[in-house]
C-alpha positions in Angstrom: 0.0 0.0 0.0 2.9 2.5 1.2 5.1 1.7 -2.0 1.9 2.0 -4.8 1.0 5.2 -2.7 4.1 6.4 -3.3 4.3 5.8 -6.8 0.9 7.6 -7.4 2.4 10.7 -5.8 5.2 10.6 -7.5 3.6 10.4 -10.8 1.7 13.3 -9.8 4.4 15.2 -8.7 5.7 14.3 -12.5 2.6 15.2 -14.0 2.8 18.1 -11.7 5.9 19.1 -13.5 5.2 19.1 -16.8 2.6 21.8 -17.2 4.4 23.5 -14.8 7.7 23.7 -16.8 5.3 24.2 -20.0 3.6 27.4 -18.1 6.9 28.9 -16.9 9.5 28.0 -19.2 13.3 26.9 -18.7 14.2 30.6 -16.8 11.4 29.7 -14.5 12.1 26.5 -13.5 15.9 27.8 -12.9 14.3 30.6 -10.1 12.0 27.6 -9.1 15.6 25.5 -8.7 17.4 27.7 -7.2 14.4 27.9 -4.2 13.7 24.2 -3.5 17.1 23.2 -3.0 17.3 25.9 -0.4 13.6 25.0 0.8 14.6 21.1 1.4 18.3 22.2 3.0 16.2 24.3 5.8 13.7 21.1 5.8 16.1 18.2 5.7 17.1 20.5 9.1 14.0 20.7 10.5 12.1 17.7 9.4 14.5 15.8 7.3 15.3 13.0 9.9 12.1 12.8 12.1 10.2 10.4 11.0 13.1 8.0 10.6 14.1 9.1 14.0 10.5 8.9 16.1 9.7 5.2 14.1 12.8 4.0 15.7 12.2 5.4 19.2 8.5 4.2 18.6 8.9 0.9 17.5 11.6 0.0 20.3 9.1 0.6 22.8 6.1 -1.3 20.9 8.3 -4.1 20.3 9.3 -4.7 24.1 5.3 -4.0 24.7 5.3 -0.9 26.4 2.8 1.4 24.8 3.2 3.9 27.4 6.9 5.0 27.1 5.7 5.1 22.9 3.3 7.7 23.8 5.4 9.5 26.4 8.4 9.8 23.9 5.7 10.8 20.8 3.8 14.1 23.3 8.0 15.3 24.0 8.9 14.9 20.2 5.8 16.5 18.9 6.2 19.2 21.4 10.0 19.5 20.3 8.9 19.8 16.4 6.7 22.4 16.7 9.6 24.3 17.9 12.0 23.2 15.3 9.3 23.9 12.6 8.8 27.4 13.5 12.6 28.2 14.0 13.5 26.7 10.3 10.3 29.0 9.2 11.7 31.9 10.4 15.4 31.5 9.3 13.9 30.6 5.6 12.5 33.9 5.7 15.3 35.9 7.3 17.6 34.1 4.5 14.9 35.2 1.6 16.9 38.7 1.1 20.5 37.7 0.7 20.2 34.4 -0.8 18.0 36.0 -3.6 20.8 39.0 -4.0 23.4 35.9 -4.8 21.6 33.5 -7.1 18.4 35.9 -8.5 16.2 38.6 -7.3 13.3 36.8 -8.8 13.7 34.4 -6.0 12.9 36.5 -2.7 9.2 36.0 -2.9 9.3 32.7 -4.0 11.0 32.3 -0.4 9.1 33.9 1.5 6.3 31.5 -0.2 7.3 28.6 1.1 9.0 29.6 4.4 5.4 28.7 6.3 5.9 25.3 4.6 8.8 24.7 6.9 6.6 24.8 10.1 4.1 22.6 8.7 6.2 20.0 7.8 8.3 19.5 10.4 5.0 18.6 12.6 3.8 16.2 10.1 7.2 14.6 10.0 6.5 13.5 13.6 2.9 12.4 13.4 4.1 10.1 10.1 7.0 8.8 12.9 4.8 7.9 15.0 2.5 5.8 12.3 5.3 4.0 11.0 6.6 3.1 14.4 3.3 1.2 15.2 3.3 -0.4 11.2 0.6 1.8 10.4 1.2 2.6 6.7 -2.3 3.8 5.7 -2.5 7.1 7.0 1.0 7.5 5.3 0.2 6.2 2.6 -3.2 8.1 2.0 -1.8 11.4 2.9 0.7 11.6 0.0 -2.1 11.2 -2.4 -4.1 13.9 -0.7 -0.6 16.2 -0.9 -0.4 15.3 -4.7 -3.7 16.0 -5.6 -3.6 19.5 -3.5 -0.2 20.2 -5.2 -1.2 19.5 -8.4 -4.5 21.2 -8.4 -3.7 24.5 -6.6 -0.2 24.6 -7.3 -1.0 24.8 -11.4 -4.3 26.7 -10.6 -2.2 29.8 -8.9 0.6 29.6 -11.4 -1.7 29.9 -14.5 -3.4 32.7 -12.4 -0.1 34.7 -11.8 2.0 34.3 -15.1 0.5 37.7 -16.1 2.4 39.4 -13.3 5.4 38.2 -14.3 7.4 34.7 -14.1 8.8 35.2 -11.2 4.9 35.3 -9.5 4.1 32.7 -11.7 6.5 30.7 -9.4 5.0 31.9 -6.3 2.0 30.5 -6.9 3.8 27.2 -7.5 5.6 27.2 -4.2 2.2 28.4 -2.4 0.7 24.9 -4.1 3.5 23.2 -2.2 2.5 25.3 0.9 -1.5 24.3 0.8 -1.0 20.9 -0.1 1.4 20.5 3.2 -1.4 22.2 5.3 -3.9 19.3 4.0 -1.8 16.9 4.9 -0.9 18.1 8.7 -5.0 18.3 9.0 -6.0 14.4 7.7 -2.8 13.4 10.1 -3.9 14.9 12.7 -7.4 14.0 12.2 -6.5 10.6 11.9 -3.7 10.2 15.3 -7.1 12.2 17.1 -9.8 9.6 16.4 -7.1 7.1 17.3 -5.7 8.1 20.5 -8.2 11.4 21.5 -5.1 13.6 22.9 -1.5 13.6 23.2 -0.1 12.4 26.5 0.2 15.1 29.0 3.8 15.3 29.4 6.5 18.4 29.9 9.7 18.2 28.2 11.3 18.9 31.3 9.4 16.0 32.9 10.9 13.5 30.2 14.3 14.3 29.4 15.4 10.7 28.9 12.4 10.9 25.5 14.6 13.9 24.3 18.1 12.5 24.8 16.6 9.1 22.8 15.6 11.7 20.5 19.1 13.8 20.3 21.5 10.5 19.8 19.5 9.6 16.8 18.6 12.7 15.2 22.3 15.0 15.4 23.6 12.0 13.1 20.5 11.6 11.2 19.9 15.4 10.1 23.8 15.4 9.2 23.3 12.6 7.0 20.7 13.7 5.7 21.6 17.2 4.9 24.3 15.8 2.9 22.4 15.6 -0.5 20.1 18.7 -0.2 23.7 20.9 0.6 24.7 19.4 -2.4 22.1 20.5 -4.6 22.0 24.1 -2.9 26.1 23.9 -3.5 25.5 23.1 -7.4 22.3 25.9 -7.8 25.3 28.7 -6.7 28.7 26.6 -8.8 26.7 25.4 -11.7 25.5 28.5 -12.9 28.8 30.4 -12.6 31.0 26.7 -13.9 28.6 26.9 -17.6 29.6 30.6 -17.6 33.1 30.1 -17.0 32.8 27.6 -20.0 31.6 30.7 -22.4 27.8 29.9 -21.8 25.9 33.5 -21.3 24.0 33.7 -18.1 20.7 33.3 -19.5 21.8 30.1 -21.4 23.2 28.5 -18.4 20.6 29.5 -16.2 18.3 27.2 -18.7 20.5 24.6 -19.1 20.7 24.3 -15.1 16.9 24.3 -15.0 16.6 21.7 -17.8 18.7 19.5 -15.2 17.2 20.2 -12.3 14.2 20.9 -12.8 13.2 18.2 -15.7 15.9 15.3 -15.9 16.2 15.5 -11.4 12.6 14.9 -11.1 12.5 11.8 -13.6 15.6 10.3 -11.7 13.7 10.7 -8.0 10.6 9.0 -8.9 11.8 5.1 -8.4 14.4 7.0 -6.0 11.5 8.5 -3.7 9.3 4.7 -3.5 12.8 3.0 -2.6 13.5 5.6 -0.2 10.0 5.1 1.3 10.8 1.0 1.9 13.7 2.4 3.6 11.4 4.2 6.1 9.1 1.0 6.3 11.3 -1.7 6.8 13.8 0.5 9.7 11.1 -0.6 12.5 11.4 -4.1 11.0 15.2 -4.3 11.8 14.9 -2.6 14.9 12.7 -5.4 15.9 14.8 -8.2 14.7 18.0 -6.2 16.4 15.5 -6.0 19.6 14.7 -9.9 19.5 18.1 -10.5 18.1 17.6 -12.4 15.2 19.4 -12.4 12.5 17.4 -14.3 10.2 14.5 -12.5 10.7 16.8 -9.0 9.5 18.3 -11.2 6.7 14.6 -12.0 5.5 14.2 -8.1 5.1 17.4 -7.6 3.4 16.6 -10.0 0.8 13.4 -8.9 0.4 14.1 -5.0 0.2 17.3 -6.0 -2.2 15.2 -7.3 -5.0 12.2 -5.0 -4.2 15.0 -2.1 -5.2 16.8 -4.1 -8.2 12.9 -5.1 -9.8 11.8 -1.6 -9.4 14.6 0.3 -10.8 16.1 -1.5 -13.7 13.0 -1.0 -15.9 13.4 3.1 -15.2 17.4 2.8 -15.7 17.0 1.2 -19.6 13.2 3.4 -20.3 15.7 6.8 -19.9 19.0 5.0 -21.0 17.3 3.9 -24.8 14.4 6.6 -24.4 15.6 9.7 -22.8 15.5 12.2 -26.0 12.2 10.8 -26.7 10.9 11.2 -22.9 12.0 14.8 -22.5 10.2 16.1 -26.0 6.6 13.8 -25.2 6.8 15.9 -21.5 8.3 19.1 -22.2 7.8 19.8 -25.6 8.3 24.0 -24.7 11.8 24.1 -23.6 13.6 24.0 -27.4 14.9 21.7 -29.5 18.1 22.4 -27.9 17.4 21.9 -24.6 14.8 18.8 -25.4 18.3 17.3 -26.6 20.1 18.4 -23.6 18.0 17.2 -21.6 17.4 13.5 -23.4 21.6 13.1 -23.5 21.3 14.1 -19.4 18.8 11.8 -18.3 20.4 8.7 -20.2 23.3 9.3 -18.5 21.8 10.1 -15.0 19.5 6.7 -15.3 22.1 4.3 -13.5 21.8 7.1 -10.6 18.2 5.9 -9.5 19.9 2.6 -9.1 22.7 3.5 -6.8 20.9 6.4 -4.9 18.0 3.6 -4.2 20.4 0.7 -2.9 22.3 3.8 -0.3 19.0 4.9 0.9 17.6 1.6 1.8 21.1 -0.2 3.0 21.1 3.8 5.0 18.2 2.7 6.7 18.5 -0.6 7.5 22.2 0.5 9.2 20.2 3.0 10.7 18.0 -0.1 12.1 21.1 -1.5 13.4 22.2 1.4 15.1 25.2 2.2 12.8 23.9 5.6 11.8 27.0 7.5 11.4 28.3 4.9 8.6 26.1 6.0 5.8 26.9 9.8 6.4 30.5 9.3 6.7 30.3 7.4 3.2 27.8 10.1 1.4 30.1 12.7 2.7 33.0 11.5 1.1 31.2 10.7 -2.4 29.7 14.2 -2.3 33.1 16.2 -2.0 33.8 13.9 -4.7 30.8 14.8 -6.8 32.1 18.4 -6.6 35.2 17.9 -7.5 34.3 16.0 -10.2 31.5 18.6 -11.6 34.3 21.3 -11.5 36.4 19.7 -13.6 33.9 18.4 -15.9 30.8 21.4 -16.2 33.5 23.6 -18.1 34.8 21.4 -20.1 32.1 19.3 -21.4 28.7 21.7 -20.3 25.8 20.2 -18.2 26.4 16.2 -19.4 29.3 16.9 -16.9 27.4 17.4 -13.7 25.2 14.1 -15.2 28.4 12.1 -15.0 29.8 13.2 -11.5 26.3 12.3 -10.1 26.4 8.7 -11.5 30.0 8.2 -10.8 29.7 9.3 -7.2 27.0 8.0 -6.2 27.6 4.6 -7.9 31.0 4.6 -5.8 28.7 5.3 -2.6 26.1 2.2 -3.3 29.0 0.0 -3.6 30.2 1.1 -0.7 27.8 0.5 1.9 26.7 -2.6 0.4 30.2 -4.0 0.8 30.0 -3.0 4.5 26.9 -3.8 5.7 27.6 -7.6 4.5 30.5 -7.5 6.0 29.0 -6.2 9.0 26.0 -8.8 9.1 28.1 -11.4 7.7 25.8 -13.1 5.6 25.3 -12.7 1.7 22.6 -15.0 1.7 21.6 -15.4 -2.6 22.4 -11.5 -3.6 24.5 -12.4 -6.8 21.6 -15.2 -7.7 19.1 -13.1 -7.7 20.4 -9.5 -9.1 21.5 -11.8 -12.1 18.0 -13.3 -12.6 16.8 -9.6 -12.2 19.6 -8.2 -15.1 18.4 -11.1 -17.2 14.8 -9.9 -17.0 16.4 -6.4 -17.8 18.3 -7.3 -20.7 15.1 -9.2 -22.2 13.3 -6.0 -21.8 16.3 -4.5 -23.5 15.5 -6.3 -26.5 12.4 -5.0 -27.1 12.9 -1.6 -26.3 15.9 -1.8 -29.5 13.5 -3.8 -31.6 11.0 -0.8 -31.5 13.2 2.8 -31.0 12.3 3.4 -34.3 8.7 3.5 -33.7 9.4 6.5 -31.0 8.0 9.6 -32.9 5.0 10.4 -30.4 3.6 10.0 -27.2 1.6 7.2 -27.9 5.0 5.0 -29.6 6.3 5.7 -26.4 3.6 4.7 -24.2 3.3 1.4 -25.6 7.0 0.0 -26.2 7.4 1.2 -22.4 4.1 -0.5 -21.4 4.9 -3.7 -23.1 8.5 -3.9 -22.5 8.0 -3.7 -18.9 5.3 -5.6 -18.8 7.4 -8.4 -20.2 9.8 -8.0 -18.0 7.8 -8.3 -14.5 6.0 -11.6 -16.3 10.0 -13.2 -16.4 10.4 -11.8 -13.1 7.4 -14.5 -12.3 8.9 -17.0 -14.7 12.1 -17.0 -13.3 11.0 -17.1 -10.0 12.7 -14.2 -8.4 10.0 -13.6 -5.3 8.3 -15.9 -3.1 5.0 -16.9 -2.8 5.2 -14.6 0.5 7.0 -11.9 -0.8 4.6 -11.4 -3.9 1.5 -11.9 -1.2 3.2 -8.7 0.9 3.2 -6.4 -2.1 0.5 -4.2 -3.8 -1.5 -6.5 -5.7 -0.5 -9.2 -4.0 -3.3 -12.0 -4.3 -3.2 -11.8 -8.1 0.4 -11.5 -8.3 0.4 -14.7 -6.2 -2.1 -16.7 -8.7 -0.2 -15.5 -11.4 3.0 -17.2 -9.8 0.9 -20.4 -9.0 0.2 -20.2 -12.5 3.8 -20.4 -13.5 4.8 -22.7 -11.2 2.2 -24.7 -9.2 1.4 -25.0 -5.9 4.2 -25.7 -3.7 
């Protein structure tokens, strides 16, 4: 339910982006860029760790039984975010004025927009903590569809209304879209945790300091890791500009360019990234309750299962952009140009084997995080980062934009192989990983096949609908034929009971 959920918003978010980028143009969606990478620094601050942080605290408790410490530690936290939330509010607004002189002074409204968002966030980061702690996916799952919907509607509605004013308004009205559709979702969350549990406990944070210092050792380590990526991307909004101009771009060309990247070929990549990132969330009270019970098979089980969950979903989106990435970018944004349309195709093929290694560090992140190794992944991301940079500096100026493409893949493929290779040797136990990521490449390459067989027919939306809908539709039927879930995995998945038949089918009962 939590992973399809997921995938609904996110192709709203996507469907979200295309009229968006059609209404406002390239130079919009770079002012639009060079706010949200700012807006998720401030939130990965605020919010960023929360919910990861509360589910652990919460599920540590549930799993030894006691319901009341869970509730004690959930009235300090909340308490806590709501004054995180409004001191990240407040700086976002106070930074509005001199961030805008540096990157555009189209940007200040746009932050002072979204600041609000800050606040709102932060609170529902703890009431989705608290819901994934007990297992509770649905009212996680139903409020990011409600926050698409409310995005997408109002979020286009007050752009459309406010291009006439000028771009930079235009983007306003997309950030307050972000803003209402946050406020929606505090309200059904709330709503929900209120017909479940009436009230909040009735607890000072001075009266339960041991809640906060559970709180503090998980979150210092978790907001650093965290922040790691969105300082990245507010890093590469200020050098990437200034690295296309020092490689003879004009401003207004490399201010485009960036916002081709960022704000069309970023987007695609997240999609499968955001669902695997959202299993890392579900299964980290799993392994705390295996660590808890101390069992290792019952964490292995998980592993497994998460491993080819990431590796089934991802492969079909790395070959789609790899063989169909020009095609892709002119079907969704046919406004930006022909030469950005091929910018942006030549980006996203190259970025494609990105969604696979940012999906395998933020789930093997989380399950470390499960085990209580939470500084590992930030030391790792930290060090693949720098690299990134380093990498982009060299490369932007020389080669344009299909430079800061490469550095991503390279770096974070580097990271993935990293913290795989550690937490196996930390757990000890491979269990089948080369068995079954080889079935799952086989699948791939069989759906590579037809994708070749048909390029040719890729001339129009509808071409491109179909090879993608058959080819991956092929693929997940060998996934069945070769047997790569069990009957129990397939049964815990969206779908499950027919995806279950359709594996008796194949195979018979066992």
């Amino acid at each position: 339910m939590l992973a399809a959920s997921v995938v609904i918003a996110k192709i709203m978010g996507a469907v979200y982006r295309i009229p968006l980028t059609n209404i406002i143009g390239a130079n919009g969606m770079g002012i639009y860029q060079f706010i949200y990478p700012v807006f998720g620094l401030i939130l990965t601050l605020s919010s960023g760790a929360m919910p990861t942080a509360v589910s652990i605290i919460i599920s540590q408790s549930v799993a030894k039984g006691d319901t009341s410490t869970a509730r004690k530690d959930f009235a300090v936290t909340f308490k806590v975010c709501i004054l995180i939330g409004l001191l990240g509010t407040i700086l976002l607004a106070l930074l509005a004025y001199p961030l805008s002189l540096i990157q555009s002074k189209s940007a200040f409204f746009g932050y002072l927009a979204i600041a609000p968002a800050v606040f709102i966030v932060t609170i529902i980061s703890a009431l989705r903590g608290w819901f994934i702690g007990h297992k509770n996916m649905l009212p996680y799952s139903i409020s990011q569809i409600s926050e698409g919907i409310v995005k997408l509607a109002v979020g286009i509605l007050l752009t459309y209304l406010l291009l006439p004013y000028g771009v930079e308004f235009a983007v306003v009205g997309a950030l307050l879209g972000v803003g209402a559709s946050e406020l929606v979702t505090l309200i059904i969350l709330l709503i929900t945790y209120a017909k479940q549990h009436k009230s909040l406990e009735k607890v000072a944070i001075r009266d339960n300091l041991d809640g906060v210092k559970k709180l503090r050792h998980l979150i210092i380590p978790l907001v650093l890791g965290g922040i790691i990526l969105p300082l990245s991307q507010f890093i590469d909004s200020i050098m990437f500009v200034n690295l296309l101009k020092l490689g003879g771009k004009a401003q207004g060309v490399a201010v485009a360019q960036y916002g081709v990247y960022s704000g069309t070929v970023t987007p695609l990549i997240n999609l499968p990234v955001m669902v695997c990132i959202t299993l890392g969330i579900a299964i980290t009270p799993q392994i705390v309750e295996g660590k808890v019970k101390r069992s290792v098979d019952f964490i292995m089980d998980k592993v497994n299962t998460a491993t080819k969950l990431i590796f089934a979903l991802c492969v079909p989106f790395i070959l789609i952009f790899i063989f169909l990435g020009d095609t892709i970018i002119s079907v969704l944004y046919r406004n930006l140009g022909a030469a950005n349309i091929a910018l942006g195709g030549k980006m996203l093929s190259i970025s494609a084997i990105t969604i696979l290694a940012l999906s395998i560090f933020q789930i093997y992140s989380a399950m470390l995080q499960g085990l209580d190794k939470i500084y590992v992944p930030l030391k790792i991301m930290a060090v693949c980062v720098a690299i990134k940079i380093v990498l982009s500096i060299v490369l932007i100026p020389l080669i344009g934009m299909a430079g800061a493409a490469i550095s991503a893949s390279l770096s974070f493929s580097l990271a993935a192989v990293i913290i795989m290779i550690y937490f196996f040797n930390y757990v000890k136990v491979v269990d089948n990983l080369a068995k079954n990521t080889s079935l799952i490449t086989l699948c791939g390459v069989i759906m590579s096949l037809i994708i070749v067989v048909n390029i040719r027919l890729q001339k129009n939306a509808i071409a491109l609908i179909l090879t993608a809908a058959i080819s991956v539709a092929v693929y997940f039927v060998f996934l069945l034929i070769l047997h790569v879930f069990s009957q129990e995995e397939l049964q815990s998945m969206p779908f499950g009971k027919a995806l279950s038949r359709l594996d008796t089918f194949f195979h018979g009962r066992k």
